[in-house]
Residue, then its C-alpha position, 0 to 999 in steps of 0.5 A: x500500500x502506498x504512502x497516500x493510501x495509508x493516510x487515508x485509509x487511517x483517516x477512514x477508520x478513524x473517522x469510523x471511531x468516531x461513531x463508537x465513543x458511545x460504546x464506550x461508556x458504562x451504564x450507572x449499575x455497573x459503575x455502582x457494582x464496581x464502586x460498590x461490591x467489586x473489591x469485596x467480590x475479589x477479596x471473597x474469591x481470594x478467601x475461597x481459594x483452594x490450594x494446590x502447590x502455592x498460598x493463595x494470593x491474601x491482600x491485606x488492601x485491596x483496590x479496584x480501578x476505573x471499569x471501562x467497556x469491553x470492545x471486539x474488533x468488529x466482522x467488517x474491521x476484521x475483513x479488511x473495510x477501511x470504512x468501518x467502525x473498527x470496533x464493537x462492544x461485547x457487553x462487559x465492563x473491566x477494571x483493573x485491581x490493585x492487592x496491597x498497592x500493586x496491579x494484580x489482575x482484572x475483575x469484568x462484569x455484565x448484565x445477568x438477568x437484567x442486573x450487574x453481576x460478575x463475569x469473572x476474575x483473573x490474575x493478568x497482573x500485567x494487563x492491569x498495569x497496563x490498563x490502569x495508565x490509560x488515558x479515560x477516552x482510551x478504548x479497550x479491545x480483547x482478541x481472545x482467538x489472539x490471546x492478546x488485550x490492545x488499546x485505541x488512543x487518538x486512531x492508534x493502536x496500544x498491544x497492552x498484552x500479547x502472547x502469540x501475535x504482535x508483540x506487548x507495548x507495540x503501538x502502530x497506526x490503526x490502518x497498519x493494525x488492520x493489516x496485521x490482524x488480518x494476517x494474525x487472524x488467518x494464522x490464528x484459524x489454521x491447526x493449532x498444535x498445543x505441546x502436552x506440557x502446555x501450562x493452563x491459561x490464566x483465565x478465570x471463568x465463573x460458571x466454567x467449571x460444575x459449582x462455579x469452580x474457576x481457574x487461576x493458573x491451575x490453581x482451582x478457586x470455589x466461588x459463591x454464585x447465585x446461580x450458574x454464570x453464562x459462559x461464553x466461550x468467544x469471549x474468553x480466550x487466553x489471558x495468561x502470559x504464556x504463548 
């Protein structure tokens, strides 16, 4: 693609983004969920967590960060058009949480039976770093199929987390983004051959396991749910830090 050809194709899907800012904000139930029963929620799943080969993680503080809305690289965007809104939102909310002052991993929420409720929890202590410097009108994108977390600031795009594809605190124009991910999503759909000694993701998932048991780097948490959490599996991908 030529020079000029470039431009405007980035002047195109940035004046795309334009239309999604609105995604971005989060409904008044979830910001009280967050304000309000967030940090307790993590604290109580800390406390229930069932060891296996370590301690699990008991802070003594613990802080939740500012919940923004969960983007996905939207079908069109994915298919190469320079026109189209480059996003959409999934219906999730995340902030970063701090456990005694450092980052610690991610707590996500959404809408279950019309109320704000937990989605679920992980440990990706990188990510929340990451995250919690954002600028307030960043936008925040996850390719599970990619095992990566990425940021839109002023049509640029941030690789906050990655573990196959790109690589972690890359920022290239959003055109550029578009061509690799192309290109990743490609590579990402052909055979996938996992080594046997493959560690487990990092992910926590409610309602991914009988009684509501999660997943925290093979560490197995029980967690009080009113009722078996939705679980979809297009929105949670690998949000460890192994490829």
């Amino acid at each position: 693609m030529t020079t000029t050809g470039t431009w405007l194709t980035h002047g195109l899907l940035v004046a795309a983004l334009a239309g999604t800012a609105a995604d971005g904000e989060v409904p008044p139930d979830i910001a009280a969920w967050f304000d309000q029963q967030a940090a307790a929620t993590v604290q109580e799943i800390s406390r229930d967590l069932v060891v296996l080969d370590e301690a699990p993680p008991q802070y003594r503080t613990l802080e939740v960060g500012r919940p923004r809305a969960l983007h996905a690289w939207s079908a069109d965007f994915r298919a190469g058009d320079a026109t189209a809104a480059p996003t959409e939102p999934v219906g999730e909310w995340a902030a970063p949480y701090l456990g005694d002052g450092a980052p610690a991993g991610m707590v996500v929420a959404w809408h279950e039976d019309g109320a704000a409720a937990l989605a679920y929890v992980d440990d990706a202590a990188e990510l929340a770093a990451a995250v919690a410097k954002l600028p307030d009108d960043a936008l925040l994108v996850q390719a599970p199929e990619l095992g990566a977390h990425y940021a839109i600031v002023a049509g640029t795009v941030h690789t906050l987390h990655a573990t196959r594809y790109g690589k972690t605190g890359a920022t290239v124009p959003l055109a550029t983004f578009q061509e690799q991910l192309g290109a990743w999503l490609a590579d990402a759909a052909g055979p996938v051959h996992t080594p046997a000694d493959a560690s487990p993701s990092a992910a926590l998932m409610v309602g991914a396991l009988a009684g509501g048991a999660l997943l925290l780097t093979g560490l197995l948490l029980a967690v009080r749910v009113r009722r078996r959490t939705r679980l979809s599996p297009g929105h949670r991908g690998d949000r460890g830090s192994e490829p």
